[in-house]
Legacy VTK file of the C-alpha trace (Angstrom):
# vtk DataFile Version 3.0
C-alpha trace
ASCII
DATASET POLYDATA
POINTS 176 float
-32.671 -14.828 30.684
-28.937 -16.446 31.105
-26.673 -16.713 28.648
-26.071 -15.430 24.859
-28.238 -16.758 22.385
-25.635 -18.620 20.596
-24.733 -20.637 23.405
-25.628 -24.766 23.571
-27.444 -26.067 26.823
-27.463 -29.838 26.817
-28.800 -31.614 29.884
-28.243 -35.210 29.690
-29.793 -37.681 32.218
-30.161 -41.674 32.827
-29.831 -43.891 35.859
-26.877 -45.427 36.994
-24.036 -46.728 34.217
-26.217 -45.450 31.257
-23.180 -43.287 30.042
-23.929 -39.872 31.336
-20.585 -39.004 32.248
-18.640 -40.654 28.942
-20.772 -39.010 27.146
-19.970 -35.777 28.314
-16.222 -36.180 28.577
-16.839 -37.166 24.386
-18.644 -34.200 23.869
-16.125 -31.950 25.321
-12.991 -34.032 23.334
-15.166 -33.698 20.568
-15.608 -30.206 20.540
-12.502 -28.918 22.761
-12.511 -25.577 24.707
-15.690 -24.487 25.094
-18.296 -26.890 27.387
-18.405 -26.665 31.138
-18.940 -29.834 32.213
-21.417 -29.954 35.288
-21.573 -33.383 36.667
-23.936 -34.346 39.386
-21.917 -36.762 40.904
-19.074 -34.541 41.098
-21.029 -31.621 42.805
-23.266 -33.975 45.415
-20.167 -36.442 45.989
-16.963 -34.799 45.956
-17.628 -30.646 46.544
-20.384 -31.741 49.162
-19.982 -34.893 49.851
-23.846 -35.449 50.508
-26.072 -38.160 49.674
-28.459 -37.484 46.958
-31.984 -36.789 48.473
-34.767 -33.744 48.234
-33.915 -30.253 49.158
-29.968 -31.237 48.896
-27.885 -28.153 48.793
-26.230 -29.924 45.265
-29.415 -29.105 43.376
-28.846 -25.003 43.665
-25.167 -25.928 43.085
-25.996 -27.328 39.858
-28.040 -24.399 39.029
-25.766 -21.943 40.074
-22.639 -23.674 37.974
-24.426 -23.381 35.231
-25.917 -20.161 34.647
-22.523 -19.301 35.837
-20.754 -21.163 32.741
-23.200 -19.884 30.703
-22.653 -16.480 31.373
-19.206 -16.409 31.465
-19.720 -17.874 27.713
-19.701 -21.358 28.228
-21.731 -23.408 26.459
-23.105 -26.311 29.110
-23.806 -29.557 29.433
-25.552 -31.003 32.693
-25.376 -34.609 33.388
-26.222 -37.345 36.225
-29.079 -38.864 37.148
-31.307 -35.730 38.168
-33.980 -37.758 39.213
-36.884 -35.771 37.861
-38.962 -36.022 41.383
-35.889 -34.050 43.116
-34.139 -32.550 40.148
-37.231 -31.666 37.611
-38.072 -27.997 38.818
-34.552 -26.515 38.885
-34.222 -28.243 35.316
-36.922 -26.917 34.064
-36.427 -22.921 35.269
-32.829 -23.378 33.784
-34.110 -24.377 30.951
-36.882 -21.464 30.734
-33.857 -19.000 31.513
-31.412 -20.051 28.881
-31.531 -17.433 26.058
-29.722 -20.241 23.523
-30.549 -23.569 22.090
-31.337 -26.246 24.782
-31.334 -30.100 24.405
-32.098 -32.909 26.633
-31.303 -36.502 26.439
-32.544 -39.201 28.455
-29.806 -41.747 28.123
-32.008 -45.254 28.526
-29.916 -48.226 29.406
-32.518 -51.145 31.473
-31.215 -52.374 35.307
-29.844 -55.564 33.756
-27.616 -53.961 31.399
-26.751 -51.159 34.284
-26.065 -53.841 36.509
-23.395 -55.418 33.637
-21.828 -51.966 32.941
-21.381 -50.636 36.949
-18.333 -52.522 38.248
-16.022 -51.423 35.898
-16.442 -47.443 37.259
-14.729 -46.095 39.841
-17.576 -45.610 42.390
-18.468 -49.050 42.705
-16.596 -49.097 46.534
-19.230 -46.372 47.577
-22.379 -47.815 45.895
-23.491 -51.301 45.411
-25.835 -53.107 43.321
-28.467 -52.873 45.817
-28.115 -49.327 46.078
-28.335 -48.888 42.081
-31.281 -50.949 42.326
-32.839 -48.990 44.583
-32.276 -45.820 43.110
-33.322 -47.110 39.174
-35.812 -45.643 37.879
-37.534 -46.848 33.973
-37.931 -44.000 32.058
-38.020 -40.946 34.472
-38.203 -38.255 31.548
-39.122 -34.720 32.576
-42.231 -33.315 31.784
-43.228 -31.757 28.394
-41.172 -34.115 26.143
-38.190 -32.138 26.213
-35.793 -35.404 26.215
-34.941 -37.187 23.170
-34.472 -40.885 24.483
-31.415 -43.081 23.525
-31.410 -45.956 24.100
-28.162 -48.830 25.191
-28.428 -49.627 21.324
-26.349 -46.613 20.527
-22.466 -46.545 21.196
-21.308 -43.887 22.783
-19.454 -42.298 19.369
-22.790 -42.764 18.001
-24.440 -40.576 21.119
-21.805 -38.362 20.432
-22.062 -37.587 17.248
-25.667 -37.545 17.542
-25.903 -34.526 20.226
-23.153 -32.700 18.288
-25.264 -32.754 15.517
-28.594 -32.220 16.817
-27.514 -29.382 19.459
-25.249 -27.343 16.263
-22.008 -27.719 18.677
-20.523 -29.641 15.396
-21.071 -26.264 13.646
-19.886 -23.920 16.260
-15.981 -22.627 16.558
-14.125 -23.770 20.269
-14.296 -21.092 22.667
-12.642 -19.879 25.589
LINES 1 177
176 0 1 2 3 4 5 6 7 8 9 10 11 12 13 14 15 16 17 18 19 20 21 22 23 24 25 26 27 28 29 30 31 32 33 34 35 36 37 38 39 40 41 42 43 44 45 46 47 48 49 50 51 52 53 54 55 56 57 58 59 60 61 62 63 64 65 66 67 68 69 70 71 72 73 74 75 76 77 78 79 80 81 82 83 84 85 86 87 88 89 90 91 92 93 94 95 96 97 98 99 100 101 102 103 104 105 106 107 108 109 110 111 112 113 114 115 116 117 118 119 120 121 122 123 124 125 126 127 128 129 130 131 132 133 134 135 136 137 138 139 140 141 142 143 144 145 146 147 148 149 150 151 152 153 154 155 156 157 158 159 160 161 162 163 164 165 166 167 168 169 170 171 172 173 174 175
């Protein structure tokens, strides 16, 4: 088991431009010290610069960052894509490990809207419309209905408040 049993896992997923990541960054403003924040994109793109596909050495990253927040007294939130096909069985042992409360959200924002939201972020020089096409895919939850689903209906303050609620981070002091 990883972790202390009053620390917060959150994994939070969606395809491209759901939120994922401005979610996150609200969660830790919300809250302040305390979350390690262990983006996807950051890990595969920027620390390895690899393209997302299976058996990438990003997906034992992820793992590895977070049981390493976690027990350094972190609590953690997990976000990107994680396509469940590549992503789903290191998800799913982290989640089995972690000693405190765990939460996952499937953030569910359709193509069309993605589409709308994706050329105001910054990666939109290294991945297309074609590409986010490609790689969409409609309601990839993992297995054993562990993800709440919320869908483009809810602002992001609303997502925000929500998880902070739901997960008892509202409740708990800052740490670290």
């Amino acid at each position: 088991m990883v972790g202390s049993e009053d620390a917060r896992l959150v994994i939070l997923r969606g395809n491209g431009a759901s939120g994922k990541s401005s979610v996150a960054a609200g969660l830790r403003k919300r809250f302040g010290r305390g979350p390690a924040l262990v983006g996807q994109d950051d890990l595969h793109r920027i620390v390895l610069r690899e393209r997302d596909r299976p058996g990438a050495a990003n997906i034992g990253l992820i793992d590895v960052t977070a049981r390493y927040a976690r027990d350094g007294g972190f609590h953690g939130v997990v976000e990107g894509s994680l396509c469940a096909g590549r992503y789903g069985d290191m998800l799913a042992q982290l989640l089995a490990d972690h000693r405190g409360v765990t939460h996952g959200y499937y953030l569910h924002v359709p193509l069309r809207e993605s589409l709308v939201r994706h050329p105001i972020k910054p990666i939109t020089d290294d991945v297309n419309g074609a590409q986010l096409r490609d790689w969409c895919r409609e309601l990839h939850l993992l297995p054993g209905g562990i993800e709440t689903v919320i869908g483009a209906h809810s602002a992001r303050h609303e997502t925000v408040d929500r998880i902070m609620v739901d997960t008892g981070l509202a409740h708990q002091p800052a740490t670290n």
